[in-house]
VOZABA-129896 format. One record per residue (C-alpha): residue number from 0; residue in one letter; chain; x, y, z. Coordinates in steps of 0.25 Angstrom, whole numbers, plus 2048, in hexadecimal, padded with zeros to 3 digits. Layout:
<recs>
(NUM; A; A; (X; Y; Z));
...
</recs>
This chain:
<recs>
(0; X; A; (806; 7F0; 7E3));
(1; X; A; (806; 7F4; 7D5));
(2; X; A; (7F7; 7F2; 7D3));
(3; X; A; (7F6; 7FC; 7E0));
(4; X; A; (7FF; 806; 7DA));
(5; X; A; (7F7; 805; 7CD));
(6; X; A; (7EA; 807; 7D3));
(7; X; A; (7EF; 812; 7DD));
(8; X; A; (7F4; 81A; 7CE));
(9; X; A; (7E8; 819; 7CA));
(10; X; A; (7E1; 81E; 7D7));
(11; X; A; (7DA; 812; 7DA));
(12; X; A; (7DD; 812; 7E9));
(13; X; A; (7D4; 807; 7EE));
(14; X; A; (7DB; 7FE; 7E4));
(15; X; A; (7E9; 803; 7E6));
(16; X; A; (7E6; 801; 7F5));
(17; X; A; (7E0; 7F5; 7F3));
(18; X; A; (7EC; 7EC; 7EB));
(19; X; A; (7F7; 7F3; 7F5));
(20; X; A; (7F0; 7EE; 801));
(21; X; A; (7EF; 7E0; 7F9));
(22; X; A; (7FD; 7E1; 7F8));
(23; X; A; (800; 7E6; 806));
(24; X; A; (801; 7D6; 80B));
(25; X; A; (80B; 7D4; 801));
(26; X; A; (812; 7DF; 803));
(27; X; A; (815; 7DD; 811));
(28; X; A; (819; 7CE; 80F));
(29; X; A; (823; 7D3; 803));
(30; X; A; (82A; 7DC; 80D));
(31; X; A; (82F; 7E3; 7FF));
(32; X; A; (831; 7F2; 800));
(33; X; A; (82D; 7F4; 7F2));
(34; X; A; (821; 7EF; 7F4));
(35; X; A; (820; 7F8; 801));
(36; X; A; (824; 805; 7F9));
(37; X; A; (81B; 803; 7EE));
(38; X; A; (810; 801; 7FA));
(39; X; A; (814; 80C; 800));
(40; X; A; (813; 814; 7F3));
(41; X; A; (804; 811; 7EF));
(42; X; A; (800; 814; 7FD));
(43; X; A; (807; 822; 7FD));
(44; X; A; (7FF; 822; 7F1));
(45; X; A; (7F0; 81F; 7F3));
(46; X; A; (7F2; 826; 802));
(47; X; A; (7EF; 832; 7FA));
(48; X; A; (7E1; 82D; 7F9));
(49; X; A; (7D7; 82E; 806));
(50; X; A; (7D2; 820; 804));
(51; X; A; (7CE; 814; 80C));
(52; X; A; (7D6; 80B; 802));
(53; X; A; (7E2; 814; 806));
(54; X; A; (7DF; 812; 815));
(55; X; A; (7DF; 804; 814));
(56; X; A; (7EC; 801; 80D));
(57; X; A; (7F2; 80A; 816));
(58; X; A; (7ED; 800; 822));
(59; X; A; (7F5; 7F5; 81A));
(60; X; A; (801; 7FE; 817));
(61; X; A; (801; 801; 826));
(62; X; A; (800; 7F3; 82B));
(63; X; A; (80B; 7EE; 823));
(64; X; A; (815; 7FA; 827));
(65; X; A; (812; 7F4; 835));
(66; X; A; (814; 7E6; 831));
(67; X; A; (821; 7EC; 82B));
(68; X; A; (825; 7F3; 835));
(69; X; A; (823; 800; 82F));
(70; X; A; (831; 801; 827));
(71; X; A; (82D; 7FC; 819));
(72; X; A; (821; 805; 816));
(73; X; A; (822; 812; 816));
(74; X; A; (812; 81A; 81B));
</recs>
């Protein structure tokens, strides 16, 4: 996620989307709410861009809120 985050502060949203769906597997296996959090963050961050990138990452994001059962990351 830190390689996301670093792209996404530098307004590269394809890669910033790019590494944090890479690491959405991860994540969801992890089961850590930091992780989680700082998920949540970069996509409140790059959903202010109207991107495919962004549209795609927010398909992962919502497929694991289902696979979490929606309590663990927040839309």
């Amino acid at each position: 996620m830190q390689g996301a985050r670093r792209h996404a502060e530098l307004g590269d949203v394809d890669h910033a989307c790019s590494s944090a769906g890479e690491a959405v597997p991860s994540i969801a296996a992890a089961r850590s709410a930091r992780d989680r959090r700082r998920l949540a963050d970069l996509r409140a961050k790059v959903n202010t861009h109207r991107h495919a990138a962004v549209a795609a990452l927010d398909e992962q994001v919502r497929a694991l809120i289902a696979r979490a059962g929606a309590a663990k990351v927040p839309p």
